[in-house]
C-alpha positions in Angstrom: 1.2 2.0 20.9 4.6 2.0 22.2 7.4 1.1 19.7 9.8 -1.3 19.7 12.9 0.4 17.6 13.2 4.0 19.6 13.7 6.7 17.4 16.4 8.7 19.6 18.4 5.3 20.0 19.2 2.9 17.3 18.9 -0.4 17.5 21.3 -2.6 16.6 20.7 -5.8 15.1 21.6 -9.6 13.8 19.4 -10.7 10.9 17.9 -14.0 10.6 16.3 -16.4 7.8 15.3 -20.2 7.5 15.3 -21.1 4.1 13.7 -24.6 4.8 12.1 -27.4 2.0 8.8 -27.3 3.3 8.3 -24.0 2.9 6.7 -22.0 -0.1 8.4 -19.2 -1.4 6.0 -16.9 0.6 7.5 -18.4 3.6 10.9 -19.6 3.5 13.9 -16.8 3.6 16.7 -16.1 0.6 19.7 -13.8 0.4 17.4 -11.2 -1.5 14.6 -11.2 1.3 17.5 -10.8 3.8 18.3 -7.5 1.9 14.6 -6.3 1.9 14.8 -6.9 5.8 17.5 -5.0 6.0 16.3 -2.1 4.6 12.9 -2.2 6.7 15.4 -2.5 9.8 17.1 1.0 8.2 13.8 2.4 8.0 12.3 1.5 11.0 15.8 2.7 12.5 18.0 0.6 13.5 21.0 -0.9 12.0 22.0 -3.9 10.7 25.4 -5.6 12.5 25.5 -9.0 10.6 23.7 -11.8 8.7 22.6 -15.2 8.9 21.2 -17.7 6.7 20.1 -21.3 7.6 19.5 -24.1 5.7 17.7 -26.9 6.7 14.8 -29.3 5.9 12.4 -28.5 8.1 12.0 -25.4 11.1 13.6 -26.9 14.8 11.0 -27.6 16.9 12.4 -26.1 20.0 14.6 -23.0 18.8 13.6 -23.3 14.5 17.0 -22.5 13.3 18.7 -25.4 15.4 20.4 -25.6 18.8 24.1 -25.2 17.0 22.9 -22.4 14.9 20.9 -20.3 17.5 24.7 -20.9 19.2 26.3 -19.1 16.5 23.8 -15.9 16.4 24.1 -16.0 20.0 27.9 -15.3 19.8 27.4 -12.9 16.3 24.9 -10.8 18.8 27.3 -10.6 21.7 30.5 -9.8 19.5 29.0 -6.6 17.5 27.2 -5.5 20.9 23.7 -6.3 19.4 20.1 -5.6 21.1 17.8 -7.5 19.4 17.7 -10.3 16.5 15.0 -9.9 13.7 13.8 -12.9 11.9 13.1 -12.8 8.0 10.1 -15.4 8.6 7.4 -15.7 11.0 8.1 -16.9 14.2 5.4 -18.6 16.5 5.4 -17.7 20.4 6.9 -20.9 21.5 9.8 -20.0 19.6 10.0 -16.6 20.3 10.2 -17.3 24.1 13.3 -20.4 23.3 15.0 -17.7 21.2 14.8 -15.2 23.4 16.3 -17.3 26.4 18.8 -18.4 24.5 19.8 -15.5 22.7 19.8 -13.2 25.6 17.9 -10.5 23.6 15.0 -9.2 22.1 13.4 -11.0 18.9 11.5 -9.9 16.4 9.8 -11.3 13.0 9.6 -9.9 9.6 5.6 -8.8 10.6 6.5 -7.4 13.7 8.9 -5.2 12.6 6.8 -4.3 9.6 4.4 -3.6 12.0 6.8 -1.2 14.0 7.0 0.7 10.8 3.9 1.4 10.5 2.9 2.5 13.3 5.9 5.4 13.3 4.6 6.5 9.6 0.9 6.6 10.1 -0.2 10.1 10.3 -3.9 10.2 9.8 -6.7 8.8 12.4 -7.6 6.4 9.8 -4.1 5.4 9.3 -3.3 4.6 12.8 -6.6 3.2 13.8 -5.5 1.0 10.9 -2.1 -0.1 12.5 -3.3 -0.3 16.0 -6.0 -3.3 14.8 -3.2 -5.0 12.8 -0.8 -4.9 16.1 -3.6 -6.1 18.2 -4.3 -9.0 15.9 -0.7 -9.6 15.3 -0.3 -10.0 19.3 -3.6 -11.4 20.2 -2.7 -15.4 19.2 1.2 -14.9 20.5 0.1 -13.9 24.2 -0.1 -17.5 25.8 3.3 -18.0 28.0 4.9 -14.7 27.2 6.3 -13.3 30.5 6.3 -9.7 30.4 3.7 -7.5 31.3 1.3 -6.1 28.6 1.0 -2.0 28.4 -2.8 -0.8 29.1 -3.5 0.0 25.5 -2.2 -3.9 24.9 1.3 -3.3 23.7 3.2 -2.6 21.1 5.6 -4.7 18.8 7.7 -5.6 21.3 6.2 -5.9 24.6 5.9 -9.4 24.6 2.8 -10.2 26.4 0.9 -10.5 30.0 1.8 -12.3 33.3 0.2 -15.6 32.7 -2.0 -14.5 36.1 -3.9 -11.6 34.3 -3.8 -13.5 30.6 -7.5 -13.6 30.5 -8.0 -10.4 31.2 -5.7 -8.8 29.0 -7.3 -10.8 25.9 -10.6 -10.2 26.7 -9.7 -6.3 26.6 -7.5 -6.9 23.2 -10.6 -8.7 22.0 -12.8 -5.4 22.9 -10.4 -3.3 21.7 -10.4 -5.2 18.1 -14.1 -5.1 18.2 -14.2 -1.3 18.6 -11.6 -0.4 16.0 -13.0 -2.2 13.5 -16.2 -0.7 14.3 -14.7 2.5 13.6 -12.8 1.8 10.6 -16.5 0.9 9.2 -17.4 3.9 9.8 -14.1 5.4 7.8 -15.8 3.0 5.5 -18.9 4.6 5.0 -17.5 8.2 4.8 -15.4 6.9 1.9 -18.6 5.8 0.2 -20.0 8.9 0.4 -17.7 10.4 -1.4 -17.3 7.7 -4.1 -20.9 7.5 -4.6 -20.4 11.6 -4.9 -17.4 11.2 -7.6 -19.3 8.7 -9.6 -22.4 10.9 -9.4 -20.1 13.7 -11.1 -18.7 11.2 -13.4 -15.5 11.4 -12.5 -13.3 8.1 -12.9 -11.0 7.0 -10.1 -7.1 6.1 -11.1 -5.7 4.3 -8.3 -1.4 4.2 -8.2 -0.3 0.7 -6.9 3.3 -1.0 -6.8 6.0 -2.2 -4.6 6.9 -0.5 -2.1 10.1 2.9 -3.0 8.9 2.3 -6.9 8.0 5.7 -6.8 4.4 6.0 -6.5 4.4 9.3 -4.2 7.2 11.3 -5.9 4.7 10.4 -9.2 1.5 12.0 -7.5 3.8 14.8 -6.6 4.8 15.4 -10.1 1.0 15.1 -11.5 -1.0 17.0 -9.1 1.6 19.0 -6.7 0.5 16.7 -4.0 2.8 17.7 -1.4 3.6 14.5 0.0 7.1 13.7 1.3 9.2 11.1 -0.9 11.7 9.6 0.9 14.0 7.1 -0.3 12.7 4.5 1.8 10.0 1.7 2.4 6.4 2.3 3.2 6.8 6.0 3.8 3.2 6.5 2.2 0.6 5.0 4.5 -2.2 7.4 4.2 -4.4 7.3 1.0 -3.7 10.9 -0.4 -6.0 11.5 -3.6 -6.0 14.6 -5.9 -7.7 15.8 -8.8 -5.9 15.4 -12.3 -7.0 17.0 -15.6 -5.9 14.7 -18.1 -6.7 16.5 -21.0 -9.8 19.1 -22.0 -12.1 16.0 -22.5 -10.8 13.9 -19.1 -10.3 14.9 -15.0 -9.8 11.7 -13.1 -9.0 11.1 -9.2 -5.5 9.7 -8.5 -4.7 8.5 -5.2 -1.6 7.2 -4.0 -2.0 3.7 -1.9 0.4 1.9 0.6 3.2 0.2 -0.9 2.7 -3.3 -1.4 5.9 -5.8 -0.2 6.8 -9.5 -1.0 5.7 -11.7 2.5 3.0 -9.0 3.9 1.2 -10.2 7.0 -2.5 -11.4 6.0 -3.8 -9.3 9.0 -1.9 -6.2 7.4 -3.9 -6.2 4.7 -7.2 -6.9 6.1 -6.5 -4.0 8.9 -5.7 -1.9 6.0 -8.8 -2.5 3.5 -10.1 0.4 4.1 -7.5 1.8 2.3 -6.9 -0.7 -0.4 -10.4 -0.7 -1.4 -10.3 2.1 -3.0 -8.5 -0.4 -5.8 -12.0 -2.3 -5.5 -13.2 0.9 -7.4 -10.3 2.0 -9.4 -11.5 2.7 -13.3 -7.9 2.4 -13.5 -4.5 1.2 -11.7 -1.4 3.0 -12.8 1.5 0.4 -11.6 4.5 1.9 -11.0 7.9 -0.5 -11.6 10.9 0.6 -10.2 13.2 0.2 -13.7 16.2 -0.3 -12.2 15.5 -2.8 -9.1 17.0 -5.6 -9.9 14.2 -8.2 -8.4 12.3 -6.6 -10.7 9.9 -9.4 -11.7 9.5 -10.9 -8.3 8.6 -7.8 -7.5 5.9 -6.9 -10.6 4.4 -10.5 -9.4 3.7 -9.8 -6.0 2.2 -6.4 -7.3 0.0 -8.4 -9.5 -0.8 -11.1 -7.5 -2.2 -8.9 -4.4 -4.1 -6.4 -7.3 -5.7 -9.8 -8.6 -7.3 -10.3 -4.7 -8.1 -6.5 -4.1 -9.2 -5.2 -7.4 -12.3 -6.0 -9.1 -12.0 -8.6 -12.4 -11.4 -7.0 -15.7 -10.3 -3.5 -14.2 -7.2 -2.0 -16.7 -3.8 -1.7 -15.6 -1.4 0.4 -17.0 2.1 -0.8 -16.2 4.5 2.5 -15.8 8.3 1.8 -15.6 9.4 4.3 -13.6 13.1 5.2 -13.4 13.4 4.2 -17.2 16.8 6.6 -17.2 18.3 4.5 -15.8 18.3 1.2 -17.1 19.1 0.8 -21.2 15.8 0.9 -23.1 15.6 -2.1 -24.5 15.5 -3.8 -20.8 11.8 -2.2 -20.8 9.1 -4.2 -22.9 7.0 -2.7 -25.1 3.4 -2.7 -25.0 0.1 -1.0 -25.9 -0.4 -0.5 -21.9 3.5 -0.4 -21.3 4.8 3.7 -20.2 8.6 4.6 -19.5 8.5 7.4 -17.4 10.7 9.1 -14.4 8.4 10.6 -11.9 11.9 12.7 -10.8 12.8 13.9 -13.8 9.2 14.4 -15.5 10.3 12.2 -18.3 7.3 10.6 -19.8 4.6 12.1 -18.5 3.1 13.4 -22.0 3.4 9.5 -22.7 1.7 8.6 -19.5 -1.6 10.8 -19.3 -1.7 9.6 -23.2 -2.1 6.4 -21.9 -5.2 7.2 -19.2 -7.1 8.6 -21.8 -6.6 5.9 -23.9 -7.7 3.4 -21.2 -10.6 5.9 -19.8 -11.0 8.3 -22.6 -12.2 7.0 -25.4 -15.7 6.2 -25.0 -16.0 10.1 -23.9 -17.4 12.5 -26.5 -16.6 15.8 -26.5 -19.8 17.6 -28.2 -21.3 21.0 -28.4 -25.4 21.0 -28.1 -28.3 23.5 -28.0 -30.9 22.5 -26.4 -34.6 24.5 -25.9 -35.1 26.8 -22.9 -37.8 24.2 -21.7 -35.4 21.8 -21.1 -33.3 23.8 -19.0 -33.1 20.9 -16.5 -30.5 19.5 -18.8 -28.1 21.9 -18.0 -28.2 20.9 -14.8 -28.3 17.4 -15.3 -24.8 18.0 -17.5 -23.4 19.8 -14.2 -23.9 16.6 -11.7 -23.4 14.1 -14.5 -20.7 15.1 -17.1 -17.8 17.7 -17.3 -19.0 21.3 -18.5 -16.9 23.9 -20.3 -19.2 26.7 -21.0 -22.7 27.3 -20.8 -24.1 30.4 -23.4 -28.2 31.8 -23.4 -29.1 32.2 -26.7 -31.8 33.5 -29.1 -31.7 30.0 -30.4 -31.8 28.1 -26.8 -28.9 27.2 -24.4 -25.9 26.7 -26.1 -23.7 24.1 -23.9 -20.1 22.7 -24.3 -19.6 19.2 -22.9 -17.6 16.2 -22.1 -20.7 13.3 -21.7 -20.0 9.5 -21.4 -22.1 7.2 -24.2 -25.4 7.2 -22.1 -25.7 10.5 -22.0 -24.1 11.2 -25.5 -27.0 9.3 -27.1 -30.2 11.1 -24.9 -28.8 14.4 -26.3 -27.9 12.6 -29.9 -30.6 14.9 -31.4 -29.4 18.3 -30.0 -25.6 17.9 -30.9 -24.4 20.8 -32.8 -20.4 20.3 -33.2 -18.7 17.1 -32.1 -15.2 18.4 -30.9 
């Protein structure tokens, strides 16, 4: 996929919003989402030369900002030397194409330039395979009257579309294209339900780490398991599900994986392209959200978190909410809570506190026992191996002589061989 913002030359560019009265909140454009665009223009690479908010009832028909105002970015774009213009909302393809002839330069919306970031920060096969069907879906609908010529692996952000004369054409390949990828992310699919269906097998729960995006999720991960993963002070620099295995405590190992950063206004097609990923909060025995302390949108930002976790996790699963950053803000500006940490995942502050608080959510119902059971049921011990953690296994005169962390199904089969409960 070719990219729109080149990384050896930085864009420069005006940004954009409509903050109209017939919009919802997911839609229209503030002063605050204007900031948040700006720093996913800095991270896709490119720099911000000036800002613009609109007001008005309802979007212009012809240009959605308004003749007069599209006049005035127009002259903002030619006086800082601008390349491109980047709208806060989403822009449909007739308005792209007025914009763009009236403007003189390239324009952008807030998906497609989210869009642009992700494919410069996915790594994996599964991660770009993941982007490439988001930017095909994403440019599938806005092809119709765009004049420039689509790339042959159906453009990237940027390339605005086909010669009307081989239109067809190119959507019946984008079409074919879609088909395919999403036949292979099934497949990623099924590998990943291999190995669940092997971590439940060894009874081993799954704690998922969700939040907003630069909360601090990766430089967490890194502090828990040594993970290795690059923490940048920047959005969505963690596209690729990385999961590790965490020993809690003696009685409690878990898997933690990191997930994508989650961001107010996300394109619907991002997160079905990525639910390959995100399912793994389907299957979470626990979500660790991590709150950025000091952000100041703080609670917008804990509601979008909640409201995306309420659509991709299953119903009842625990959250435990983890303030990260908590140095920096006073302490009483962080409620308190039975399923409430303060931690810094920099520092290492709180992190005592926090694996406290997974096996308090996952933990208790675990027994820690000691048993001795009779050579002629020697299958046992291997039953305990696939099915429950084992600390020591010791032949006796007396019969096998096994330490153990079981959950309450098996802790009541072996009820009548327990020797110690630890």
């Amino acid at each position: 996929m070719e990219q729109i913002l080149e990384e050896k030359v930085q864009e420069r560019a005006v940004l954009v919003g409509l903050n109209a009265d017939c919009f919802t909140s997911q839609q229209t454009a503030t002063d605050e989402t204007l900031e948040e665009l700006e720093a996913l223009l800095e991270t896709a690479g490119g720099f911000c030369t000036g800002k613009i908010l609109q007001n008005r009832h309802a979007p212009d028909a012809h240009s959605f900002i308004g003749e007069g105002k599209a006049q005035e970015v127009k002259m903002l774009v030619e006086f800082t030397e601008s390349t491109m213009v980047v709208f806060d909302n989403e822009l449909s393809p007739g308005h792209i194409r007025a914009l763009e002839e009236i403007l003189g330069v390239t324009v952008l919306d807030r998906s497609a330039l989210i869009l642009d970031i992700f494919a410069q920060r996915a790594k994996t096969k599964e991660g770009r395979l993941q982007v490439e069907l988001a930017q095909y879906k994403y440019l599938l609908p806005r092809l119709s009257g765009m004049g420039k010529s689509l790339s042959r692996q159906g453009g990237g952000i940027g390339t605005r579309g086909p010669g009307e004369t081989k239109l067809e054409s190119d959507k019946r390949h984008i079409r074919e294209r879609i088909a395919r990828l999403q036949s292979e992310l099934e497949q990623v699919r099924q590998v990943r339900s291999v190995q669940r269906e092997r971590r439940q097998k060894n009874s081993v729960p799954v704690v998922a780490i969700v939040g907003y995006t630069n909360a601090g999720k990766s430089t967490l991960l890194n502090h828990l398991t040594d993970a290795g993963i690059p923490a940048n002070n920047r959005l969505f620099d963690t596209l690729d599900t990385t999961s590790r295995q965490l020993t809690v405590s003696d009685n409690l190992d878990v898997i933690l994986s990191d997930t994508v950063g989650f961001i107010a206004k996300l394109p619907h097609h991002l997160v079905d392209a990525f639910r390959a990923t995100l399912e793994e909060l389907e299957y979470a025995d626990l979500l660790l959200h991590v709150i950025d302390a000091s952000d100041p949108n703080r609670e917008e930002h804990i509601a979008v978190v909640d409201s995306l976790i309420s659509k991709l996790a299953k119903p009842g699963t625990k959250v435990l909410q983890c303030y990260n950053k908590a140095d920096l803000v006073p302490a009483e500006d962080i409620p308190i809570g039975q399923d409430i940490v303060k931690i810094s995942a920099k520092k290492g502050y709180g992190m005592d506190t926090l694996l406290q608080g997974i096996e308090n959510a996952l933990g208790q119902s675990r027994h820690h026992i000691v048993i001795t059971v009779p050579y002629s049921m020697g299958g046992m011990v291997e039953t305990l191996h696939s099915n429950a953690k084992v600390l020591s296994v010791d032949y006796t005169g007396e019969g096998i002589v096994v330490e153990t962390v079981v959950d309450p199904i098996l802790y009541g089969r072996l009820k009548d061989y327990i020797t110690k409960e630890c």
